[in-house]
C-alpha positions in Angstrom: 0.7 68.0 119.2 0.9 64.4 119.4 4.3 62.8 118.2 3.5 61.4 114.8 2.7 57.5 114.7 5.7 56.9 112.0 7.1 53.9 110.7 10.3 54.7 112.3 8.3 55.1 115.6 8.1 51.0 115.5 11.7 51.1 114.9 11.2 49.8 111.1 14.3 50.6 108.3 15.7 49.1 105.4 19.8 49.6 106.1 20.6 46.8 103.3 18.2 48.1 101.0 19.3 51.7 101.2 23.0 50.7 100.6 21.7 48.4 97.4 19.5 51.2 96.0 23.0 53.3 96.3 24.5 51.1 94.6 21.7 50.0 91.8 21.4 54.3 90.8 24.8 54.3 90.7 25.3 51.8 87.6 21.6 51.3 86.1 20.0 54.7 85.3 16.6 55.4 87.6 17.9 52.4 89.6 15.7 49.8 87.8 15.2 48.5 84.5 11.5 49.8 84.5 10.4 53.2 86.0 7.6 51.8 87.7 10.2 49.5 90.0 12.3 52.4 90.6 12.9 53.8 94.5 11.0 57.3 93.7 8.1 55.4 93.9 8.2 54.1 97.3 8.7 56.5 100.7 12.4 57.6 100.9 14.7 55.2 102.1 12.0 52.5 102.4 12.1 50.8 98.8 12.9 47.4 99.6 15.2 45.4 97.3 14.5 42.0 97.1 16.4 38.6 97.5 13.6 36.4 96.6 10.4 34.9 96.5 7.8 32.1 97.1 4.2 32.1 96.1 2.6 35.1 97.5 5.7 36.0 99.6 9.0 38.3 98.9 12.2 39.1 101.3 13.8 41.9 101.3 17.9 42.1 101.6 17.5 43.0 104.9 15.7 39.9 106.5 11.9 41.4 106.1 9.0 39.1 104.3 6.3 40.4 102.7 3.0 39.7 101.5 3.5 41.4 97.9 0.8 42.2 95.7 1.1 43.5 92.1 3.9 41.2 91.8 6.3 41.4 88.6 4.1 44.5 87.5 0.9 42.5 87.6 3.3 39.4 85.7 3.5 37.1 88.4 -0.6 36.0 88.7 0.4 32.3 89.7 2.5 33.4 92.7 6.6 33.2 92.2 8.3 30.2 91.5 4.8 28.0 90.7 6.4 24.7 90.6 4.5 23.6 87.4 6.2 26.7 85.6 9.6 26.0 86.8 9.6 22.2 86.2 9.0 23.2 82.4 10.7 25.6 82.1 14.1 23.6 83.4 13.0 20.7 81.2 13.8 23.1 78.4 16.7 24.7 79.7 18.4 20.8 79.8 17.7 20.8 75.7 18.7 24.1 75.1 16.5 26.9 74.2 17.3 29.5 71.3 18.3 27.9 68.0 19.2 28.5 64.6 15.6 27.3 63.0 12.4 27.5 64.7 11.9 24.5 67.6 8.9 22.7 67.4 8.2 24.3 70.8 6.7 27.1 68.8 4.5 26.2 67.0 3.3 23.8 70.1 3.0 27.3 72.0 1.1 28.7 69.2 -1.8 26.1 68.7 -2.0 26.2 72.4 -2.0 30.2 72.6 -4.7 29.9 69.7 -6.9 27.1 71.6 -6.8 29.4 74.9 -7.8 32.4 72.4 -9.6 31.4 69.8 -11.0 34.7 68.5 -7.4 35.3 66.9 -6.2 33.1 64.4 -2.4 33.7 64.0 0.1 34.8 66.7 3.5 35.8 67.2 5.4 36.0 70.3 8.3 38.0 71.4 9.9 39.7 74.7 7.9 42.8 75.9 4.7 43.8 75.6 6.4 47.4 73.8 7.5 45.5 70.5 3.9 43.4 70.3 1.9 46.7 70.6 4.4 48.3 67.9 4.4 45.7 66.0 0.6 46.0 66.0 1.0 49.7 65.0 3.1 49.5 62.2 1.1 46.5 60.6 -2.3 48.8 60.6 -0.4 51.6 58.8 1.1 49.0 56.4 -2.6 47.7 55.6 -4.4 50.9 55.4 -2.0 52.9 53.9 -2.7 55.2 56.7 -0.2 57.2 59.1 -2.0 58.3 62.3 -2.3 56.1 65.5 -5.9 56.7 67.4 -5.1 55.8 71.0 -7.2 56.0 74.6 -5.7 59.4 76.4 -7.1 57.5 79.7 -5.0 54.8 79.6 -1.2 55.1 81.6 1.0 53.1 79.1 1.1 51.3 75.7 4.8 51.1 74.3 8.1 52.6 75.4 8.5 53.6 71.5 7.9 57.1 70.1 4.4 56.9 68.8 3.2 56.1 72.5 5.9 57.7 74.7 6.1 61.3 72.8 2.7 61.6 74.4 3.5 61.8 77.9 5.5 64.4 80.1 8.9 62.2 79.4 8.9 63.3 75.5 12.6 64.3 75.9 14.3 63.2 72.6 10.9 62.4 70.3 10.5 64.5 67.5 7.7 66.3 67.5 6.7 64.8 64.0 6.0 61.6 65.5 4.3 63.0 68.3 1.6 64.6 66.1 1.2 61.6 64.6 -0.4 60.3 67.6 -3.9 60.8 68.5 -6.0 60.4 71.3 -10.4 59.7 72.3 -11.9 59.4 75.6 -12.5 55.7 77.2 -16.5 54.8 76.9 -17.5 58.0 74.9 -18.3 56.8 71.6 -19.6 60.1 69.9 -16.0 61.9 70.9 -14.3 59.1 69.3 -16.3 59.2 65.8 -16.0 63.1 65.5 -11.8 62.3 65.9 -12.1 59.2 63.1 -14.4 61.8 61.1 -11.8 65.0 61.5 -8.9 63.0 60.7 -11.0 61.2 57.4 -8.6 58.4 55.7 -5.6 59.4 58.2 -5.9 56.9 60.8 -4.8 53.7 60.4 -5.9 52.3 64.2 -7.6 52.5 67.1 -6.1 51.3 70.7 -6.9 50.5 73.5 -7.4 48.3 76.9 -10.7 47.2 76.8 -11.1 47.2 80.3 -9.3 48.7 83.4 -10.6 50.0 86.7 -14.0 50.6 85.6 -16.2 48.5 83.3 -16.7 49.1 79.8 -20.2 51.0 79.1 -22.9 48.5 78.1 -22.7 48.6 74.3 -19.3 50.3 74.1 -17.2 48.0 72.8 -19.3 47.2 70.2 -19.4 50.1 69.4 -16.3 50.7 68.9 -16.0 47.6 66.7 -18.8 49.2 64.5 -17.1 52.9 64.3 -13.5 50.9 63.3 -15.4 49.0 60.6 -17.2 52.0 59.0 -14.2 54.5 59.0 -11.8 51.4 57.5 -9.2 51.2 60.1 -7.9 48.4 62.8 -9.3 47.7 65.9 -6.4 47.1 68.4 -6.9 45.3 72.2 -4.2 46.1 74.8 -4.8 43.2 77.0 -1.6 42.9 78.2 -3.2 43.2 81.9 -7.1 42.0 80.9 -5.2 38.7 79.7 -6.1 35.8 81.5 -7.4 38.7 84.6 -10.6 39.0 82.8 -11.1 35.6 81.5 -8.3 33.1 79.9 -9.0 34.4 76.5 -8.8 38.2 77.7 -11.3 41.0 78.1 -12.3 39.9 74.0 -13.1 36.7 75.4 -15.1 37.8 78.4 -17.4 40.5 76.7 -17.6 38.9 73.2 -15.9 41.6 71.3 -13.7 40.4 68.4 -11.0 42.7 67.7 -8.5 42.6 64.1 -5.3 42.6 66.4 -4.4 41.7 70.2 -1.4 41.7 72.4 -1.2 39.6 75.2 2.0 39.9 78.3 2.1 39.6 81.9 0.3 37.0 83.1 1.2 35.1 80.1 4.8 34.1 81.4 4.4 34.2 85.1 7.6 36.3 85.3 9.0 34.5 82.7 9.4 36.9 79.1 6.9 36.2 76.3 4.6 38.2 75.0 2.3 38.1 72.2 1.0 39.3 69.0 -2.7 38.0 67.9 -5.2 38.5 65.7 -6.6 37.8 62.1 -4.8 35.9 59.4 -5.4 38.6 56.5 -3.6 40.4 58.7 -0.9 38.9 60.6 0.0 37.3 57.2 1.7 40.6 55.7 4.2 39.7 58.3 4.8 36.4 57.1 5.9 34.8 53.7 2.7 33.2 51.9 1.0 36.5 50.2 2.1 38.9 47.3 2.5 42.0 48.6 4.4 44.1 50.5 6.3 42.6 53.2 5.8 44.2 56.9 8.0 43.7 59.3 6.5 42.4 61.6 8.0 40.8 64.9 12.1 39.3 64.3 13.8 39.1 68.0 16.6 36.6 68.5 15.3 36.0 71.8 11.2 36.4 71.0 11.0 32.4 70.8 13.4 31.0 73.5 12.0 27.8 74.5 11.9 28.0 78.4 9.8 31.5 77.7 6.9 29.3 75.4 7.3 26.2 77.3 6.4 28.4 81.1 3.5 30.1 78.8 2.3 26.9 78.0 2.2 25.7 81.9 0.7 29.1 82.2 -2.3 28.3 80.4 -2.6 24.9 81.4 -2.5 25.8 85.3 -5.4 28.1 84.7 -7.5 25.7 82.6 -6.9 23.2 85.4 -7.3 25.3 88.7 -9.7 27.7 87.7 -7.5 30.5 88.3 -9.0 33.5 86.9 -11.9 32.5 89.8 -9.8 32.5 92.3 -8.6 35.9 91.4 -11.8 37.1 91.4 -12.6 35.6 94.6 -9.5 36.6 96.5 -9.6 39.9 95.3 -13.1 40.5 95.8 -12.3 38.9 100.1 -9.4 41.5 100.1 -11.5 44.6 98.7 -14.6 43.9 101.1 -11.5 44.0 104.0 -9.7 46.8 103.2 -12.9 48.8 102.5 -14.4 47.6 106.1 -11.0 48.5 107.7 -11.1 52.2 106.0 -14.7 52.6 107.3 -13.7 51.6 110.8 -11.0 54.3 111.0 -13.0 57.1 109.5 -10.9 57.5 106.0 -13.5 55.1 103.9 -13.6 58.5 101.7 -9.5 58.7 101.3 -8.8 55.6 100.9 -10.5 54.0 98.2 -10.5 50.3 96.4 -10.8 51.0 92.9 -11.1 47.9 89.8 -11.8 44.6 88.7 -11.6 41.9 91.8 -8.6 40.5 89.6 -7.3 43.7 89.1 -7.4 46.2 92.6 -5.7 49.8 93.1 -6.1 51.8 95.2 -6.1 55.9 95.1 -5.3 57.8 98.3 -7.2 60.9 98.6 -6.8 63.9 100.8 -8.4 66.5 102.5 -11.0 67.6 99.8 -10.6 64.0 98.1 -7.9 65.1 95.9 -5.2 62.3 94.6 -2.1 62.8 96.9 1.2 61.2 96.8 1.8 62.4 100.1 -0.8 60.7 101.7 -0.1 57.1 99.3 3.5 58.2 101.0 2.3 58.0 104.2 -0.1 54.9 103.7 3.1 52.9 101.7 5.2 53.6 104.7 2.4 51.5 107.1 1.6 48.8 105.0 5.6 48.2 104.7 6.1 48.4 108.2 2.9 46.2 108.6 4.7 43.0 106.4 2.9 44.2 103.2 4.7 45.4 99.5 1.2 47.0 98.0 2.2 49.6 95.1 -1.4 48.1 94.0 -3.8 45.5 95.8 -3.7 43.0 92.7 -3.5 39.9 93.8 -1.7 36.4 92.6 -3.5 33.1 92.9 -1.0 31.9 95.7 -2.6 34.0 98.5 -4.5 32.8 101.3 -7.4 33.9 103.9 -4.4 34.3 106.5 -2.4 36.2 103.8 -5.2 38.4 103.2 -6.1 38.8 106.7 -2.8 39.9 107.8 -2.5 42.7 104.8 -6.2 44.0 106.4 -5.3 44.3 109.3 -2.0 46.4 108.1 -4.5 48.2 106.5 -6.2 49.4 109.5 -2.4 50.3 111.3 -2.2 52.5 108.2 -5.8 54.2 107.8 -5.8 55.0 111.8 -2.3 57.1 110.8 -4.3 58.2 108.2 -7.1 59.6 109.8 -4.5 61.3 112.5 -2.9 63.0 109.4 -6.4 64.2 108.2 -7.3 65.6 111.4 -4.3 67.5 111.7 -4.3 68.9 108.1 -1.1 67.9 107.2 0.2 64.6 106.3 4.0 66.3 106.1 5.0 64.9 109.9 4.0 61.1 108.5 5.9 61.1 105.5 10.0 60.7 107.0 11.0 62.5 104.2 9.6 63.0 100.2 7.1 61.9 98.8 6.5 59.4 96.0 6.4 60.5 92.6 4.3 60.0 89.7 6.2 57.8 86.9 5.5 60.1 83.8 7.0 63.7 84.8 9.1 65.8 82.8 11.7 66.4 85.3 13.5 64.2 87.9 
């Protein structure tokens, strides 16, 4: 049998990161602060931890630069340190940035939030997108008197809190009254998710999900859902904590013309930088606030949800797309990188394993095996090429500070890795290709 055409064949290892992953799973538990950062995720022993980065570029610790894609979990759509973000944000570091009383930052941040997405008409930001969607949550079940939450089961993640995360194989410590509390309908099938708002009758106090993700939503289908929410009395919710500013600058609401009562909005909102936010209509949003006579909700109240620096890079944010077009050029770059990496797959045979999947802003990829079957060891094998190729890919969604050569060099690391690939097809067994586990999925019930 041939000798396997491995990473460590082109002499490629990460001695710096390995000893800073020792240390970071010593002292942080899973060796990140999210899951989907952790080392488990990449092949073993080649998760690279980074010293820094510039536009489209990361270095690892150990000297190696990378084109990165996916960056900041999707966060980072400008490119890293976009010197229009940083500028304001140290202007508001010199003047200080979390206060007793509100800064008149905020409310700048708000009528500009507002102006970018005009189908909400109050918003309120905070840290994560977790506490937005929550807060979201818990302000449907305080206006409809209602305690079940209606969410899409095709979806990977809303909130790290109970309601969401009791659903998935990591339920460890969630009682199982929450949990049942929780409900869940089919993306795009509109009849399955009216005979679940009809079972449940007056139960269900919302319905959420993204309105987009890899695949488009059925003609008539959000609409739909806008129609089913209205009749059965309960709030339609948008995740478009990765549809923001992707989409369109208003979000997937924005781009299909689908209004919903509530939206939360993350990632690319901050370019890194920690603001989220909570949207939607007045009647609403207002329980949360002071001017009405009923019951107060609370809402959103984090010490750090309005730190000036956070509003003031959300602010550049939105003026850098406004000005550069930069939900185009996501479009365009992604839709230059998909046409290469599918060409590259096709020339090596593997156009049928390894598959470009999504919205041009918004590429994965799945990596598929023998009988086209999801396999983390053959993403194993593929992650360990494009690393040793000069490219971090857990996704292929791109930032706005890539160029043609940028893109050019990650296809042609693309076509190192599917050649590997096809070898391991041929052979029946990716195992010799792998240098040790595989990856992991992020939602499993055991370590």
């Amino acid at each position: 049998m041939e000798t396997p055409d491995t990473p460590d064949a082109v002499d490629f290892s990460l001695p710096r990161s390995r000893e800073a992953n020792e240390r970071l799973n010593a002292l942080i538990p899973g060796g990140a602060h999210t899951y989907a950062k952790g080392d488990d995720q990449y092949p073993e022993h080649l998760a690279p931890v980074i010293s820094h980065g510039r536009g489209a570029h990361v270095w690892d610790v150990d000297g190696n630069r990378y084109v990165e894609y996916g960056s900041g979990l999707r966060s980072v759509s400008l490119g890293h340190a976009h010197p229009r973000v940083t500028e304001a944000v140290r202007r508001e570091l010199d003047r200080g940035s979390n206060f007793v009383r509100p800064s008149l930052v905020e409310v700048e941040a708000a009528e500009r939030f507002l102006a970018t997405v005009p189908t909400a008409e109050m918003v309120k930001f905070a840290k994560n997108g977790s506490d937005a969607t929550t807060a979201a949550v818990r302000l449907a079940r305080a206006a409809t008197g209602r305690p079940r939450v209606a969410l899409c089961a095709d979806h990977p993640f809303f909130s790290v809190d109970d309601w969401f995360i009791g659903t998935t194989p990591m339920s460890a410590g969630i009682p199982a009254q929450t949990t049942e509390l929780t409900v869940s309908f089919p993306y795009g099938d509109l009849p399955a998710t009216e005979e679940l708002l009809t079972r449940y009758g007056d139960e269900i106090a919302c319905v959420i999900l993204e309105p987009a993700t890899h695949t488009e939503p059925p003609p008539g289908y959000l609409a739909g859902l806008r129609e089913l929410a209205d009749r059965h009395g309960c709030v339609l919710v948008f995740d478009e904590m990765i549809t923001g500013f992707r989409w369109s600058e208003a979000g997937a609401q924005g781009l299909y013309g689908v209004v919903p009562d509530l939206s939360t909005f993350g990632k690319a909102l901050g370019n890194g930088f920690a603001v989220s936010a909570l949207a939607g209509r007045r009647d609403l949003m207002e329980q949360g606030g002071l001017r009405h006579s009923g019951d107060r909700v609370f809402l959103l109240s984090t010490t750090h949800g309005a730190e000036t620096h956070a509003l003031a890079a959300a602010m550049a944010v939105q003026t850098t797309y406004a000005r550069e077009g930069v939900t185009t050029r996501l479009h365009t770059l992604g839709a230059k990188l998909a046409a290469g990496v599918r060409e590259a797959a096709a020339g090596m045979g593997v156009a049928d394993h390894v598959v470009v999947r999504g919205r041009d802003s918004n590429l994965v990829y799945a990596t598929l095996d023998e009988r086209g079957r999801p396999s983390q060891e053959y993403r194993t094998l593929f992650l360990r090429r494009l690393l040793a190729g000069g490219v971090l890919a857990p996704s292929f969604v791109v930032s706005a500070a890539l160029d043609d050569a940028d893109i050019d060099h990650t296809v042609e690391a693309v076509a190192g890795a599917c050649a590997v690939y096809r070898k391991a097809l041929d052979a029946g067994d990716p195992t010799p290709w792998l240098g040790g586990r595989p990856v992991k999925p992020v939602f499993r019930s055991r370590a």
